[in-house]
C-alpha positions as CSV (number, residue, x, y, z in Angstrom):
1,X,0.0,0.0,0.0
2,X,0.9,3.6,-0.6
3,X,0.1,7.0,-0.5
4,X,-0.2,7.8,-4.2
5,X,-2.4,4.9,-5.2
6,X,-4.4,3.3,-2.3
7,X,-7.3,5.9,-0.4
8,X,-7.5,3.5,2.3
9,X,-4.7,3.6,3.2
10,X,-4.2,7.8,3.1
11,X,-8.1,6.9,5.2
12,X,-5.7,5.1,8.0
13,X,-2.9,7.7,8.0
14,X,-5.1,10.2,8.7
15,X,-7.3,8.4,11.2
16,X,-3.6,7.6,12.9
17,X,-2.9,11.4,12.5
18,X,-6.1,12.4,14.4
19,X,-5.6,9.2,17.3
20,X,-2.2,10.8,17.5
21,X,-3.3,14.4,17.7
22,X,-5.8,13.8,20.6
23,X,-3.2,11.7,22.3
24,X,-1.0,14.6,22.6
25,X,-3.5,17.7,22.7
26,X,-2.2,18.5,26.5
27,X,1.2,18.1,25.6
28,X,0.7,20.4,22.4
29,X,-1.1,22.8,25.4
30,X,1.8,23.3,27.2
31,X,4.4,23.5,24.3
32,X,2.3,26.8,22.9
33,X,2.3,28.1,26.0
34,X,6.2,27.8,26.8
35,X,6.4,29.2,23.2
36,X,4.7,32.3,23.6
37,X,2.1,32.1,26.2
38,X,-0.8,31.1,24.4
39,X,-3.8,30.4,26.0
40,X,-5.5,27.3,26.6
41,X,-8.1,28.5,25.1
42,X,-7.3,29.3,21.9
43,X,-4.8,26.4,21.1
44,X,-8.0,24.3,21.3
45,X,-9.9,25.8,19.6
46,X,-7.7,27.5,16.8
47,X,-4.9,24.7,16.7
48,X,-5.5,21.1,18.0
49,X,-9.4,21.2,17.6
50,X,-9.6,22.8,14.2
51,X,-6.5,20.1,12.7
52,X,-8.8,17.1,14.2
53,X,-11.6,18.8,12.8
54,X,-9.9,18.9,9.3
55,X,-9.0,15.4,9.7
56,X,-12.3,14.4,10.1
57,X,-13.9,16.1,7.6
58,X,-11.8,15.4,5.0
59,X,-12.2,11.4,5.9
60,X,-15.8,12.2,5.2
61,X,-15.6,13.4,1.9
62,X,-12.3,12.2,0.7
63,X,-13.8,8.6,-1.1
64,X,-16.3,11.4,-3.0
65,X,-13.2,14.1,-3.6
66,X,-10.7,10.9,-4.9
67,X,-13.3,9.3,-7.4
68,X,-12.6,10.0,-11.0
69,X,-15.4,12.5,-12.1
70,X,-17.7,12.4,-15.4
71,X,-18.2,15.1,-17.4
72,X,-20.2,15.7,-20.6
73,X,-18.6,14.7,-23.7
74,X,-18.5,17.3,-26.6
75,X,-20.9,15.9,-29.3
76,X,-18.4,16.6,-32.2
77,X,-16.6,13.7,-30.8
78,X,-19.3,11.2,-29.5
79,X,-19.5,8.1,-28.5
80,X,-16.7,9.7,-25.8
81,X,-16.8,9.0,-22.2
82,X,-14.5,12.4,-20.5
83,X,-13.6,12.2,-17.1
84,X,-11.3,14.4,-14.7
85,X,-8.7,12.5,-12.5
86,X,-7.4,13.7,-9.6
87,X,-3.5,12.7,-9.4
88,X,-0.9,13.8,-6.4
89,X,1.9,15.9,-7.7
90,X,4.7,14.3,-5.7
91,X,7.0,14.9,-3.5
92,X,5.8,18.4,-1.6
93,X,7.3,21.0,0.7
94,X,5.5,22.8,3.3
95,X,6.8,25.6,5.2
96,X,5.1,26.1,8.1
97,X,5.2,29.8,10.4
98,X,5.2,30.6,13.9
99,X,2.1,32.1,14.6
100,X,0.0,29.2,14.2
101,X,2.7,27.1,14.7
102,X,0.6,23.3,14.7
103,X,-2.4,24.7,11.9
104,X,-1.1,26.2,9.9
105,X,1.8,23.2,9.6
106,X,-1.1,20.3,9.8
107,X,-4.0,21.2,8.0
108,X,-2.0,21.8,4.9
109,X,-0.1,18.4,6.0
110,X,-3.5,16.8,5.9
111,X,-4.7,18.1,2.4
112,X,-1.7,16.9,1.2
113,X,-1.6,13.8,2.6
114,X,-5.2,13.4,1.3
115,X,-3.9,14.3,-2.4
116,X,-1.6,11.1,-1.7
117,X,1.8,13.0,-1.9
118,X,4.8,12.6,0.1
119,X,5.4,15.5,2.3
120,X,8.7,17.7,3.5
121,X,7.2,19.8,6.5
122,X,9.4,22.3,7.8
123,X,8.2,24.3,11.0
124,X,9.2,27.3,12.3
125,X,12.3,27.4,14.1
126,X,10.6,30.5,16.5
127,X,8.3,28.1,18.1
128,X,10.5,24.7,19.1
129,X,8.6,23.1,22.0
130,X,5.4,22.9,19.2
131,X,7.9,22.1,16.3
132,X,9.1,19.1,19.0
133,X,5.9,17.9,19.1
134,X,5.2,17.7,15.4
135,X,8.3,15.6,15.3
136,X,6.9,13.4,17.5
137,X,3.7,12.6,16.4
138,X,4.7,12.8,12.6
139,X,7.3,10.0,13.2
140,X,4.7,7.7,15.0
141,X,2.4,7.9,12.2
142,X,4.2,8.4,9.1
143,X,7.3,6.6,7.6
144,X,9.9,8.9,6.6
145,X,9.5,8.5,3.1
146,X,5.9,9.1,3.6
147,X,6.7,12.4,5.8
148,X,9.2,14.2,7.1
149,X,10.2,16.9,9.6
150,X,13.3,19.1,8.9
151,X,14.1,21.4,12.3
152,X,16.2,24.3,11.7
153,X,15.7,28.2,10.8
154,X,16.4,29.9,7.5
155,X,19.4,28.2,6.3
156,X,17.6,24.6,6.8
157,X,14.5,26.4,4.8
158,X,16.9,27.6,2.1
159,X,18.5,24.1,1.8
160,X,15.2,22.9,1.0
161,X,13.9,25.3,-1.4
162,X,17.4,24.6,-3.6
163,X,15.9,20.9,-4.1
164,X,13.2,20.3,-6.9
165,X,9.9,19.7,-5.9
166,X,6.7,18.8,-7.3
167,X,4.6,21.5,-5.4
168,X,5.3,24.1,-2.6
169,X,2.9,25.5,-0.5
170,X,4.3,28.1,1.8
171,X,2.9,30.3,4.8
172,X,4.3,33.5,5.7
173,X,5.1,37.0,5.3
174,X,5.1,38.7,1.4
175,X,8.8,39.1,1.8
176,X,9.8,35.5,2.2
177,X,6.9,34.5,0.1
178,X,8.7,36.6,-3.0
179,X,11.9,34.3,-2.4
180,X,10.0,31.2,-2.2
181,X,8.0,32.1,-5.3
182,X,11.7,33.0,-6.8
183,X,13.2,29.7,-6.1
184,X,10.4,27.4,-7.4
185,X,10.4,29.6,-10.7
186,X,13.5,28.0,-11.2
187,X,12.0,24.6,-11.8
188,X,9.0,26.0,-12.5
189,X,7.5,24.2,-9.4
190,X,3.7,25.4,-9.0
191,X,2.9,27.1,-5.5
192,X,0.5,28.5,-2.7
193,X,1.4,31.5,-1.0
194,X,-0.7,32.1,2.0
195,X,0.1,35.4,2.7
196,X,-1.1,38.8,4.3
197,X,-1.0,42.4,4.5
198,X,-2.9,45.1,5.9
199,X,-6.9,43.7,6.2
200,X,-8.8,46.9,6.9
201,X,-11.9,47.3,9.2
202,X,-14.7,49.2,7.7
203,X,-17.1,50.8,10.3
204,X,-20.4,52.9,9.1
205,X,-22.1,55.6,11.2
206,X,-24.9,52.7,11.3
207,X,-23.6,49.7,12.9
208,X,-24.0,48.1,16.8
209,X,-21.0,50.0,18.0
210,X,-20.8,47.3,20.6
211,X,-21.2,44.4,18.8
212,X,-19.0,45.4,16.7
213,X,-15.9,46.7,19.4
214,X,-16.3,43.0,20.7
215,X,-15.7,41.3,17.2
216,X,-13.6,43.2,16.3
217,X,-11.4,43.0,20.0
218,X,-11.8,39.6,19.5
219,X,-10.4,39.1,16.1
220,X,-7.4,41.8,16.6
221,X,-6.2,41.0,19.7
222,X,-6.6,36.6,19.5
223,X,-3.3,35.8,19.7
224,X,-2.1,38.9,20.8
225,X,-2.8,39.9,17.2
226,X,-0.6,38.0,15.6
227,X,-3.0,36.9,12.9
228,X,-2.5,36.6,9.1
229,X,-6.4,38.2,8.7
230,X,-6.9,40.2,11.7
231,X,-8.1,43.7,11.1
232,X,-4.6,46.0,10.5
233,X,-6.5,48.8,10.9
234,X,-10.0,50.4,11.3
235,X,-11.4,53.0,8.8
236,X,-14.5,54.6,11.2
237,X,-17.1,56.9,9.9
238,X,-15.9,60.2,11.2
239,X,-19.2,61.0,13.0
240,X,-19.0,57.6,15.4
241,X,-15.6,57.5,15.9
242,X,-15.0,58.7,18.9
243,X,-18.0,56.5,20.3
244,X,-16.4,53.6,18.8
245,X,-13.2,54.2,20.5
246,X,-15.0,54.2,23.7
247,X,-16.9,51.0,22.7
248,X,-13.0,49.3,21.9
249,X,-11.4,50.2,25.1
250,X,-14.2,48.8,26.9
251,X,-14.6,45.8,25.0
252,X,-10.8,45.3,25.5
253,X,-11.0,45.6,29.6
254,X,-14.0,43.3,29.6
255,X,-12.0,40.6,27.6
256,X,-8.4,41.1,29.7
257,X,-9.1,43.3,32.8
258,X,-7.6,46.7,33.7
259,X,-4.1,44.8,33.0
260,X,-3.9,42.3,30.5
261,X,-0.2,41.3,31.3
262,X,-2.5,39.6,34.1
263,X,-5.0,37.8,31.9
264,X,-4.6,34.2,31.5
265,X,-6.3,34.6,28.2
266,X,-3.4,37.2,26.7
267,X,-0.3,35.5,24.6
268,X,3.0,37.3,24.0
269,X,5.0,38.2,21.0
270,X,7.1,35.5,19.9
271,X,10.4,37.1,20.1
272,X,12.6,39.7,21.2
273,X,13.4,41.0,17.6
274,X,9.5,41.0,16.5
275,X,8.9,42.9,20.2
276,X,11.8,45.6,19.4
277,X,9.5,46.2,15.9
278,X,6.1,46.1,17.6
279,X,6.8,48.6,20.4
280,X,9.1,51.1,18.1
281,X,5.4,51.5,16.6
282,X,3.9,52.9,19.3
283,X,5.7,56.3,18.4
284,X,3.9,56.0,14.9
285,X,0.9,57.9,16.4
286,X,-1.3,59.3,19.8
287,X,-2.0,56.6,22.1
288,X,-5.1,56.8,22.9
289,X,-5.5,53.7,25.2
290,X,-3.1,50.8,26.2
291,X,0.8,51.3,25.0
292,X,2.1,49.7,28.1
293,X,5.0,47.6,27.8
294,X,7.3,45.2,28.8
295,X,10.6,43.8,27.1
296,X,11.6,41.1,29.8
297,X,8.0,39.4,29.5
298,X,7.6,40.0,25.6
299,X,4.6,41.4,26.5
300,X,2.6,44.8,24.5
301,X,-0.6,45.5,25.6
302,X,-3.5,45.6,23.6
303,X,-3.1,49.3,22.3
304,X,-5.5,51.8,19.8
305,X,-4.0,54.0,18.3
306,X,-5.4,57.8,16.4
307,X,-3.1,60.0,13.9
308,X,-1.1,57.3,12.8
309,X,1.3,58.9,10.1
310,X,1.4,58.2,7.0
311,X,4.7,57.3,6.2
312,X,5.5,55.3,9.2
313,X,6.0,51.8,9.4
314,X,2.5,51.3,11.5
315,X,0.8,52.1,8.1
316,X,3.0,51.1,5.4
317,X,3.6,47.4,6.8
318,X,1.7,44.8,8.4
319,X,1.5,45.2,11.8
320,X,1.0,41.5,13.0
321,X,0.3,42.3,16.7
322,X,-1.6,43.8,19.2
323,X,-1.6,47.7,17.9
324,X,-4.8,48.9,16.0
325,X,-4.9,52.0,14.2
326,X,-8.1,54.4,14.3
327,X,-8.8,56.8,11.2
328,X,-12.2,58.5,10.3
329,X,-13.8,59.2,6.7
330,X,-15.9,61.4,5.6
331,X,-17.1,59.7,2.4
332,X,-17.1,56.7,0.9
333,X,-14.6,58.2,-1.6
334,X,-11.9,58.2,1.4
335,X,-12.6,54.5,1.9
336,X,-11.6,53.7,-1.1
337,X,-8.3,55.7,-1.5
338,X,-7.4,55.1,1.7
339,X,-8.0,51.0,0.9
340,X,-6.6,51.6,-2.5
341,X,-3.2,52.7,-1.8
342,X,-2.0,49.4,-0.4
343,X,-1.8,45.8,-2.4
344,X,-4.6,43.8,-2.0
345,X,-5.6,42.6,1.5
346,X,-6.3,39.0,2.8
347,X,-8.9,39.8,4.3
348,X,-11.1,42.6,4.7
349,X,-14.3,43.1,7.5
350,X,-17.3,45.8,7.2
351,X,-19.3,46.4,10.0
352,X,-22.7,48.3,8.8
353,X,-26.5,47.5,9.1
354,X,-27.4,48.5,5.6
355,X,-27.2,45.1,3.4
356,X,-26.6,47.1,0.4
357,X,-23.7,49.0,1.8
358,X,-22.0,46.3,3.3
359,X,-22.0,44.7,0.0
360,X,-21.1,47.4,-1.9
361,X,-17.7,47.4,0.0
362,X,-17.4,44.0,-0.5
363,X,-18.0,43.9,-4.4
364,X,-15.5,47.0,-4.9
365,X,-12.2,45.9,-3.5
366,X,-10.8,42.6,-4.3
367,X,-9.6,41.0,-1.0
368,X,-8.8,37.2,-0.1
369,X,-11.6,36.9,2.1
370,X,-13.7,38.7,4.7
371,X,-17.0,38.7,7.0
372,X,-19.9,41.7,7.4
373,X,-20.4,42.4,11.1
374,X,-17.5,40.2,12.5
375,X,-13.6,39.0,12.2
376,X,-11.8,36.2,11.3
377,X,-14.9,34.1,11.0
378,X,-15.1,33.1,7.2
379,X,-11.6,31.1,8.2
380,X,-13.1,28.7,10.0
381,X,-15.7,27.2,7.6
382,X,-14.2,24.3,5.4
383,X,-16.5,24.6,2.3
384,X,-14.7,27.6,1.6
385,X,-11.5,28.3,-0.3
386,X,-9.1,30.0,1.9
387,X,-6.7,32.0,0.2
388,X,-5.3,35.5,-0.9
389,X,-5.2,38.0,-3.9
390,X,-2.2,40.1,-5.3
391,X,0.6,40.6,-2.4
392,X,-1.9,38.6,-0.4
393,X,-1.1,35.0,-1.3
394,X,-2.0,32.9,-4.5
395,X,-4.1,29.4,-4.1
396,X,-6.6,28.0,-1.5
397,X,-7.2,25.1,0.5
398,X,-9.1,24.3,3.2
399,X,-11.9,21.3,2.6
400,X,-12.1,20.3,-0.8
401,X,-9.8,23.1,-1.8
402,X,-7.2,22.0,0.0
403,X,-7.6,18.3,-2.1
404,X,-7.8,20.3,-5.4
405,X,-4.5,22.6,-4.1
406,X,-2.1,19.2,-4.3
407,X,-3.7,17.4,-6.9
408,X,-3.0,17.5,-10.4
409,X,-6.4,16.9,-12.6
410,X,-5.9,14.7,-15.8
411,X,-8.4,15.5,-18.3
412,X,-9.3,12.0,-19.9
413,X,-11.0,10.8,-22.8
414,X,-12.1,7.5,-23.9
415,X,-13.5,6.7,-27.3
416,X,-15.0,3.3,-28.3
417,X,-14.4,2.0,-32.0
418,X,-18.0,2.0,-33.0
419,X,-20.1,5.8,-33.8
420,X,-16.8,7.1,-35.9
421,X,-17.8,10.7,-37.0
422,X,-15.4,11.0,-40.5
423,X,-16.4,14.1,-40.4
424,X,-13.0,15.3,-38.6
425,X,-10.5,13.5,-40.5
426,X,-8.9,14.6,-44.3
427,X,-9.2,15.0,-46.9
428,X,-11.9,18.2,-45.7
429,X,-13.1,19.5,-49.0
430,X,-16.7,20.2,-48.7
431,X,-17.1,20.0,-45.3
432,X,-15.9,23.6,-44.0
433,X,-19.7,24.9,-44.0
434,X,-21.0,21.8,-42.2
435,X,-18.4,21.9,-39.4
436,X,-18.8,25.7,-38.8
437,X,-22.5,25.6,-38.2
438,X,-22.2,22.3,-36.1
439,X,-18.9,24.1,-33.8
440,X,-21.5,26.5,-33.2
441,X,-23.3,24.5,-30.6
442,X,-20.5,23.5,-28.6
């Protein structure tokens, strides 16, 4: 049995996969805590739970998803039977990042695997009590020709993107995503980019200021907003602005307390060098609430910010962590240059109670992905492609999408002896006429 060929046996793997996943959920608990302090909380339910999740789904579908599909033959060459296999590419590399250290590495494992290729995962080096456990349940399920772990930081990821491969699929930042994209172009290895960027936050004079500030809390700060699609910034009609500051800073207490270095629901920044870049920020605008600080414990509070500048690094780059800019407009024409000045989001969040505006936003800028009166949400939902635009990324998985992602489709046709239409072969004097009215039903 093998990966490529047999989907019982990519059934057991996975069903392995999930045992093992469950058998070490506490242990992949503490490990993202000693990493950076991530809560309980949200490793259940936005690592370990969501991966068995994935597994399980895609058992339930994959028989369906693996099972040559018909399609109608084209009546100029009848009797033809057409059908579209699904074939793994090969041998694949997946480079994993540190903010979602055991997702983001497994669910693209487990599309993968699903596909039938052989996998290369290589974590991130700036989470290694997680990466550890990765090792260890990969190795009790997989042979290492079947999949592989490869520890190590930039030089072990540069090592690997020098070898040829069949198909890369890579999370990260646009930066490292340009390299990767660089190197496969050399074998002209096909890939997904999962990238980001700066996901705005569009707030009309009409919406549940509330609802919204606890959303949109939520989806920011998760993490301590170190999220490829939480909102980078909000864009706040001008005449609730102030009202939905107020709403924010209070939504923010009643998820961490007066001092969230306290909360047990609060992770740090993953490292000292992202830290140094996060709190140098803070100098990009006013202050308005949070800002404290502390190097020692990696910890930034959750922090709003008004009169960011435009030139500063807190506008032109992706923040990735807990600092979340406030700027007003006047018209929806400021929306859309504001928006419109950056590459193309991942994601992108309206918060309105007019339908019709809410939509209009959405149908105007091209975005990977997004939600009307919430965050984060439309990531969760496996019928779905996941995926960015542009500077955002290129490809999607998740669900079926993931399958599709590593699996080459082989357009097949079969043709019997019997039915022969002549009509196609020479000599073709005479029948130019016939075949241009007939080619104009297909």
């Amino acid at each position: 049995m093998n990966l490529a060929t047999d989907i019982r046996y990519r059934k057991e793997k996975l069903k392995a996969l999930r045992a093992a996943i469950i058998a070490q959920e506490e242990a992949l608990i503490e490990a993202l805590y000693r990493d950076f302090r991530k809560p309980a909380f949200e490793t259940v339910i936005t690592e370990t739970q969501y991966v068995i999740a994935d597994i399980t789904y895609t058992l339930n579908h994959l028989s369906r998803w693996a099972k040559p599909q018909w399609v109608w033959p084209s009546l100029l060459t009848f009797p033809n039977t057409d059908r579209i296999y699904r074939q793994p590419f090969g041998n694949v590399l997946i480079i994993a990042p540190w903010n979602y250290p055991f997702q983001l590495a497994l669910s693209p494992l487990v599309a993968a695997i699903a596909a039938g290729n052989r996998v290369v995962l290589k974590p991130s080096e700036l989470t290694p009590h997680t990466s550890t456990c990765i090792q260890s349940i990969i190795a009790s399920v997989f042979s290492p020709d079947e999949v592989r772990v490869e520890d190590g930081d930039a030089t072990v990821a540069q090592r690997l993107l020098a070898q040829r491969w069949d198909y890369i699929f890579f999370t990260g930042s646009v930066a490292v995503g340009k390299i990767v994209a660089a190197a496969a172009a050399q074998n002209l290895t096909p890939v997904t980019l999962e990238l980001g960027g700066k996901s705005p936050c569009i707030v009309a004079a009409d919406a549940d200021l509330k609802g919204a500030a606890r959303r949109i809390v939520w989806g920011k700060f998760i993490n301590a907003g170190q999220t490829c699609i939480a909102p980078d910034y909000i864009l706040a009609d001008a005449r609730i602005i102030d009202r939905l500051q107020e709403a924010l800073q209070q939504a923010i207490q009643d998820a961490y307390g007066d001092n969230p270095q306290l909360s047990p629901d609060y992770a740090r920044i993953i490292s000292d060098r992202h830290w140094q870049r996060l709190a140098a920020m803070l100098s990009d605008g006013t202050v308005v609430f949070g800002g404290t600080h502390d190097v020692k414990d990696r910890y930034l509070a959750p922090t709003l910010i008004r009169n960011p500048k435009d030139s500063s690094a807190l506008m032109q780059e992706e923040i990735f962590g807990p600092i979340l800019p406030l700027l007003s407009f006047s018209s929806e024409k400021e929306v859309y240059d504001m928006i419109g000045q950056f590459e193309k989001p991942l994601a992108l969040y309206v918060f309105s109670n007019s339908t019709a505006w809410a939509q209009r936003q959405i149908e105007t800028f091209s975005f990977g992905g997004g939600c009307i009166n919430d965050t984060v949400l439309h990531f969760n939902n496996k019928r779905m492609p996941f995926g960015g635009v542009g500077h955002s990324g290129m490809g999607s998985y998740h669900g079926r999408w993931g399958f599709e992602t590593f699996s080459h489709r082989k357009a097949v046709t079969q043709k019997p002896f019997w039915g022969e239409v002549p009509m196609r072969f020479a000599p073709y004097s005479g029948k130019l006429k016939i075949v241009k009215k007939i080619m104009r039903y297909f």
